[in-house]
N, C-alpha and C positions, 0 to 999 in steps of 0.2 A: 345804492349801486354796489354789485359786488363783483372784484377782478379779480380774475382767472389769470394767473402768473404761470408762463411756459417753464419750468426747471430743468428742460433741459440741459440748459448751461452747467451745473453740475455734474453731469456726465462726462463732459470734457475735459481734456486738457487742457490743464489752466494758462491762458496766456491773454490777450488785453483783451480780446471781445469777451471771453468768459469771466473775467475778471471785474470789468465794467459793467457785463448783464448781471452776476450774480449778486455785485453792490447795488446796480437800482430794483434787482426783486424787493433787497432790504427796505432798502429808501420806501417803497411805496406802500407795502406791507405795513411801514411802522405809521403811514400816514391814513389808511382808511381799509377799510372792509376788502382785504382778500384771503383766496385759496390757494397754496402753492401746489403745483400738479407737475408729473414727475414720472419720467418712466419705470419701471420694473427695476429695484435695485439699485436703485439710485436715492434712497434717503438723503436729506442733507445733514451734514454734521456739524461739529461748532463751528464750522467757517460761516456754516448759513444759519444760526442759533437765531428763534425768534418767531419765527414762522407758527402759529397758533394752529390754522385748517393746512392740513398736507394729507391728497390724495395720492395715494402712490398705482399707478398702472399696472396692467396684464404685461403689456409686450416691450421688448427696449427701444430705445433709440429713435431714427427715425421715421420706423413703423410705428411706434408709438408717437407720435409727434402728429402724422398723418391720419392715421385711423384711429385711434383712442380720446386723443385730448382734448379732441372738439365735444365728443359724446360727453365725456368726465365734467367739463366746463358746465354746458348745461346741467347734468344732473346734480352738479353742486351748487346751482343759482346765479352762475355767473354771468353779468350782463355786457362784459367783454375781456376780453382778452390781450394781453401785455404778452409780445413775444418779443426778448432782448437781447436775443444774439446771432442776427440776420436771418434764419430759418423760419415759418411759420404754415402753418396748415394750409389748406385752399379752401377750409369749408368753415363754417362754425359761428360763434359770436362775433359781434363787431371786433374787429383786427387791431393794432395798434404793433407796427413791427419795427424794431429800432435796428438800420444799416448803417455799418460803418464805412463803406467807402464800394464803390464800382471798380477795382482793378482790375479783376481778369476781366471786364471787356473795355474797359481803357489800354489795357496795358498786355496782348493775350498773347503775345510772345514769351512773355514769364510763365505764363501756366500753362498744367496738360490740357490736351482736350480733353481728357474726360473730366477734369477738375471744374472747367469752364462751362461744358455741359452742366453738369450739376450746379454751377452758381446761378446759371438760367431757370434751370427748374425751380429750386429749391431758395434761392433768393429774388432773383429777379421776377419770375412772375408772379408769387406770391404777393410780392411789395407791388405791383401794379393792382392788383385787388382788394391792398386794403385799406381799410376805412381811414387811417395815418400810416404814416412815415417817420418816423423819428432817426437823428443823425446828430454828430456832434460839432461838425463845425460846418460856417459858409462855401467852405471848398467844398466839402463831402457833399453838401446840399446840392451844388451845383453839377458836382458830376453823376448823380442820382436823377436828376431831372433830366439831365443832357443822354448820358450812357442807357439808362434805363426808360427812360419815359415818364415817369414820374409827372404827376404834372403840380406845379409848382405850388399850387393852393394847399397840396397834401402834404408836404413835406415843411419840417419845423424841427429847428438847431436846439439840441438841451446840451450848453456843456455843463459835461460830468464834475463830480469830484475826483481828488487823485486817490485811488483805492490800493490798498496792499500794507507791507510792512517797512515802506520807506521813512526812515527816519536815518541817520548817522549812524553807520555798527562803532560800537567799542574798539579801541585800538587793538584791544587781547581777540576779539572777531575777525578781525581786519590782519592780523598775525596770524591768526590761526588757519584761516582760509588762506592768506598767499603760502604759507609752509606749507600746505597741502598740494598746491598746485604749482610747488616750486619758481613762485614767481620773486623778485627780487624789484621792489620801487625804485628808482621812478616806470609809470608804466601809464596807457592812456588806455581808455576801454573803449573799444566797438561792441553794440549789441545789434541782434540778428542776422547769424550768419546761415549762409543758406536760403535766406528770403531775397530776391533778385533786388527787390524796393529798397532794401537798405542799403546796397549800393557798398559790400564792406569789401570790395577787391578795391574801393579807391584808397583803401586806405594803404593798400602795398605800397603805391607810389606816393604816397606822403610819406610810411617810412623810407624807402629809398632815398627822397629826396630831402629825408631827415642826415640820411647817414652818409650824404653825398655834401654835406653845406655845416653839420653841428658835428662838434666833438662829443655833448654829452651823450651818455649813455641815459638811451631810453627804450621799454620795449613797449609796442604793439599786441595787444591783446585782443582776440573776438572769442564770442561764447554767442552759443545759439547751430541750430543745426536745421536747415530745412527739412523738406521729405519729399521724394519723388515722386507720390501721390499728386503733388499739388503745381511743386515749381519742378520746370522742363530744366534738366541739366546742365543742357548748352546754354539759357539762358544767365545764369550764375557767369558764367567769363572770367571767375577769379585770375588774375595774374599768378602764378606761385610766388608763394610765401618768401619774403627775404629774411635772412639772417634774426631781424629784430623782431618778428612776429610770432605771436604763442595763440593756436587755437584751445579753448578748451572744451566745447561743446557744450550739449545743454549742461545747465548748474542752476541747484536751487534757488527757491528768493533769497533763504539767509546770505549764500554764497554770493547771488549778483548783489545782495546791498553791501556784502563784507564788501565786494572788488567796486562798485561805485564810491563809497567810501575811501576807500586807499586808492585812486586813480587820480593823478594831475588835472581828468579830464575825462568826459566822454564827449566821444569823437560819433558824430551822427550826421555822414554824408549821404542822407537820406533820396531818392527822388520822389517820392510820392510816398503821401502819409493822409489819411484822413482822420488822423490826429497826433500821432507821433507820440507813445507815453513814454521811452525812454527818457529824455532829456527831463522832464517832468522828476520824473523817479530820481536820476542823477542829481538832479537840483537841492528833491527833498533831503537827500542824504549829505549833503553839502557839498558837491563835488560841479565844478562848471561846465557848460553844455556845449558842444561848438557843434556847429548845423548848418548842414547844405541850405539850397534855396527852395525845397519841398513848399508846395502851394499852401497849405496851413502852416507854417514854420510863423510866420510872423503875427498868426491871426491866433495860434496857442500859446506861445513864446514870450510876445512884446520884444523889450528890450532885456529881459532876464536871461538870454540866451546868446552867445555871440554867431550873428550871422553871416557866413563864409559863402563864395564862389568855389565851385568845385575845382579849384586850382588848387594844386601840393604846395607848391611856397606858401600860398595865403595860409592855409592849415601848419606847415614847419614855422610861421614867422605868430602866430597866435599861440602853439602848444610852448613855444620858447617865452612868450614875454609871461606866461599862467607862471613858470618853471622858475624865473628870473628877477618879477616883479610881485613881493608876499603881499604888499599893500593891493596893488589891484584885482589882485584874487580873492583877496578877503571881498575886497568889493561886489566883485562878480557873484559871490557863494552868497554875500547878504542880498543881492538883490533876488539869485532864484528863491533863496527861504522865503523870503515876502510875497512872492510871487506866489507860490504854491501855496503858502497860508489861505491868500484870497480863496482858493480851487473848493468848494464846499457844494455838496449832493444838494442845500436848502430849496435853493429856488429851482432847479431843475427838475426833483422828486415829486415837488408840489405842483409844476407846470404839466410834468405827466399825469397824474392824478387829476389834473382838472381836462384834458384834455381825451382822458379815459371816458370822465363824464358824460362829457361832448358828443362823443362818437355813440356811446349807451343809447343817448337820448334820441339820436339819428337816427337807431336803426328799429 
């Protein structure tokens, strides 16, 4: 059997679903017979180092995706196709298309319409056509089936490994990055600003009602920057910014591990996540995780993560005892290390590979 891997995901902006497709291309590539196939210009480089057969296409993006990479697939012998970051053709080899979550039509006040249009075309009917579903956790499953139509037989959870360069930065990293961004510790990090899901206008009112109840001195950080392509304006509802908050928009990975590393905390008042990789990342880097009550939050998490009500006190009465008490922090930061230890590509690379088989053989 030989799989036809969509590379797309390399064309993108890197952020989790590219991030997580471009890791299990790896994954499965190192486990049996494929072709990595790839629009016009889009080579992959050492991020995606390993790849042995790479086809690379006439046309870019997602005219390439739709009229080329079916054709490509066959004539390089491929007996199905791995598409891993929600997009995939409507024609071609047996399918296998990995979704990360139904929000804009759970949730379609956060998106444009024309964003939501496209997530119908381009994701949703797709995944009703093919041969699998793949998702990463039980919520996402569920709202795949429910939102989408999905029917349940076809859909199947692989969780991921944690992908990227999360490990603890150097303290000279960690100095280097706040001097540049003029930041001054203690400080707690919000990630995803701009995306309505993340929910980081709640975090105004937690500072506020930091600086209405604590004498310490602490700032409020967010980094991340939506795009009006996708999330509706009005939906955002940020509060303005008080006194203690520092936007710094998008910042590299070196940069978000220096500022997860040097944070008291990341602060993840999430509503909806079909997997939620911040707190993950935060963990790896040794920093602890506090998190809304998001539908996967306990089902990725466990107990490695401190789980909060979207109430301010609960969050000022949690960032104070991290600030106050070194012994229970230490605790918190050993149990996400061990936590994310466990998070390993093994069994879920091999379950897509065998489930690639599956579908070959079916059609």
């Amino acid at each position: 059997m030989r799989i036809g891997l969509n590379g797309r995901c390399f064309a993108a902006q890197l952020g989790g679903v590219q991030r997580i497709g471009r890791a299990l291309l790896r994954e499965v590539n190192a486990r049996g017979d494929a072709v990595l196939l790839v629009p016009r210009e889009v080579m992959p480089n050492g991020d995606a180092g390993g790849f042995g057969a790479i086809v690379e296409g006439a046309l870019p993006g997602r005219l390439w995706e739709n009229l080329e990479l079916p054709l490509a697939a066959r004539r390089a012998g491929c007996d199905v196709t791995l598409h891993p970051a929600n997009c995939a053709p409507r024609w071609g080899a047996a399918r296998i298309v990995v979704v990360y979550d139904a929000a804009p039509l759970v949730h379609p006040t956060w998106f444009t319409a024309m964003f939501r249009a496209w997530f119908r075309f381009a994701v949703a009917n797709p995944a009703r056509r093919a041969d699998r579903v793949l998702t990463l956790t039980d919520w996402a499953r569920e709202q795949l089936i429910d939102a989408i139509g999905i029917p349940p037989d076809r859909v199947e959870v692989i969780p991921p490994g944690l992908e990227g360069p999360w490990t603890a930065a150097s303290a000279e990293e960690v100095r280097v990055t706040l001097t540049r961004a003029s930041l001054t510790p203690p400080y707690v990090l919000g990630v995803g600003a701009g995306d309505p899901r993340k929910n980081l206008g709640f975090l105004s009112r937690v500072a506020r009602a930091w600086q209405s109840s604590r004498k310490d001195a602490l700032q409020f950080v967010a980094v991340g920057a939506g795009t009006g392509r996708i999330y509706r304006r009005a939906a955002l509802g940020d509060p303005a910014p008080s006194d203690l908050e520092r936007a710094l928009g998008r910042v590299s990975d070196a940069e978000l591990r220096a500022l997860y590393t040097g944070a008291v905390a990341l602060c993840f008042p999430s509503i909806d996540e079909g997997i939620g990789l911040p707190p993950l990342e935060a963990m790896a880097c040794g920093t602890p995780a506090l998190v809304g009550p998001y539908g996967s939050a306990r089902e990725v998490l466990a107990d490695a993560a401190q789980h909060l009500p979207l109430e301010p006190e609960a969050w000022v009465e949690a960032i104070g005892r991290l600030l106050e008490d070194g012994e229970a922090r230490r605790r918190q930061v050993d149990c996400g290390l061990r936590h994310v230890a466990e998070r390993t590509w093994d069994r879920a690379a091999s379950r897509v590979v065998e489930i690639c088989g599956d579908a070959a053989r079916r059609s």
